[in-house]
C-alpha positions in Angstrom: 26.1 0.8 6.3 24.4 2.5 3.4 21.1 4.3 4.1 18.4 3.0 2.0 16.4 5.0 -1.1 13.1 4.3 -1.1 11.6 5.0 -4.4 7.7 4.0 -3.7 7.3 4.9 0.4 8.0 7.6 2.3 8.5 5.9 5.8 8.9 9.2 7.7 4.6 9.3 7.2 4.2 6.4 9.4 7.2 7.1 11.6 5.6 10.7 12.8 2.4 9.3 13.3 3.7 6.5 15.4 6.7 8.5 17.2 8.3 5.3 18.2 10.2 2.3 16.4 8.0 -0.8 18.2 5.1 0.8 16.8 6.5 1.8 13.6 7.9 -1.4 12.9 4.0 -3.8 14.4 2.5 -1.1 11.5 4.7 -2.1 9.0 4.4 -5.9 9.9 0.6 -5.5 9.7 1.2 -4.0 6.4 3.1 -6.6 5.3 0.7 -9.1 6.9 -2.3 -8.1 5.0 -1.8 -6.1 1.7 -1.0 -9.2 0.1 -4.2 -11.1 0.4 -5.7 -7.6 0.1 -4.5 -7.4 -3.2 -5.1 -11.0 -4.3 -8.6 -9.9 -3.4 -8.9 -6.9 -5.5 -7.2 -8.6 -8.5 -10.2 -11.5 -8.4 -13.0 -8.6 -7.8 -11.5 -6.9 -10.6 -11.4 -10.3 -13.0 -15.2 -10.8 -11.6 -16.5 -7.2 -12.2 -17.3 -7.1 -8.9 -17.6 -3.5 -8.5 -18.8 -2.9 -5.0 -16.1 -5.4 -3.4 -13.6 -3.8 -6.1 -14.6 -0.2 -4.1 -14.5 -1.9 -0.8 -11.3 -3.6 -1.2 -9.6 -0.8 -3.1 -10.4 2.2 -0.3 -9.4 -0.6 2.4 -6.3 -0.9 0.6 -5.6 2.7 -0.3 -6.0 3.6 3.6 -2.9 1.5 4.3 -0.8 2.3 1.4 -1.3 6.3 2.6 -0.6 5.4 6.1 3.2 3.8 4.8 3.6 6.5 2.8 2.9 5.0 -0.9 2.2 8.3 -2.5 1.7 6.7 -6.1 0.1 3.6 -5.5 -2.4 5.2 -3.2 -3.5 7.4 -6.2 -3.7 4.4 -8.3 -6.0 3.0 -5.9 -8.2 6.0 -5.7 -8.4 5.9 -9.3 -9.8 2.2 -9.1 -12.4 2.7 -6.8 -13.9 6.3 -8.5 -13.4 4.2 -11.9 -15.6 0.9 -9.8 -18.3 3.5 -8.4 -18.9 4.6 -12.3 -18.6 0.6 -13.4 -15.8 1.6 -15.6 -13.6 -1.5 -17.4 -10.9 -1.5 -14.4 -7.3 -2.6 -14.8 -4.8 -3.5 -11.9 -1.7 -4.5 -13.5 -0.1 -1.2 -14.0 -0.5 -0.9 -10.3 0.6 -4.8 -9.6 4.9 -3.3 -9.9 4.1 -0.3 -7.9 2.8 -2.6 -5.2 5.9 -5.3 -5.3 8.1 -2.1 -4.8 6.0 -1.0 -2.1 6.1 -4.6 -0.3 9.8 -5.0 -0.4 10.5 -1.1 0.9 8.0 -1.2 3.6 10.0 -5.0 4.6 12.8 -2.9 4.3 11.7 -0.2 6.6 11.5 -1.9 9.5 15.2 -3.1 9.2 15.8 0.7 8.6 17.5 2.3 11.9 18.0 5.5 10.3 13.8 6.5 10.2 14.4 7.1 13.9 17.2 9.3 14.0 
């Protein structure tokens, strides 16, 4: 079996906080679980201008993104809520790929048997 690249995680963050695969993989499924509606709910704040639930939801966000190791879109997210707490214009879309990567690798994680070895 070929060993899976991962271009937008690093699954070894999660893995050495959890230290076991059952744990690991209920993280992941959470992740999987909830960053989806998360995100639907950050793109309608941002088409709103609501800046305070664009903060909220984007730090919410950004804490589970780190915690699977998505280096890149966990910056983007940091950048979104500074941006909101300043009322800047805001802008998702260059983040909306990185986070489609990021759903399919951390789905691919927990299918992974070599984060464990």
């Amino acid at each position: 079996m070929n060993k899976i690249t991962y271009q937008q995680i690093d699954p070894t963050v999660l893995a050495s906080m959890t230290g076991d695969i059952v744990t690991f993989n209920t993280l992941s499924q959470t992740f999987l679980d909830q960053a989806p509606t998360m995100w639907q709910n950050l793109e309608a704040a941002i088409a709103q201008r609501d800046f305070a639930k664009i903060r909220h939801v984007s730090h919410s966000l950004k804490s589970m993104t780190a915690l699977v190791g998505a280096g890149e879109l966990t910056l983007g997210l940091q950048r979104l809520e500074t941006n909101s707490r300043k009322h800047l214009d805001l802008e998702a879309s260059d983040l909306k790929s990185l986070f489609d990567v990021v759903i399919v690798e951390v789905a691919l994680s927990i299918t992974d048997p070599s984060i464990f070895k």
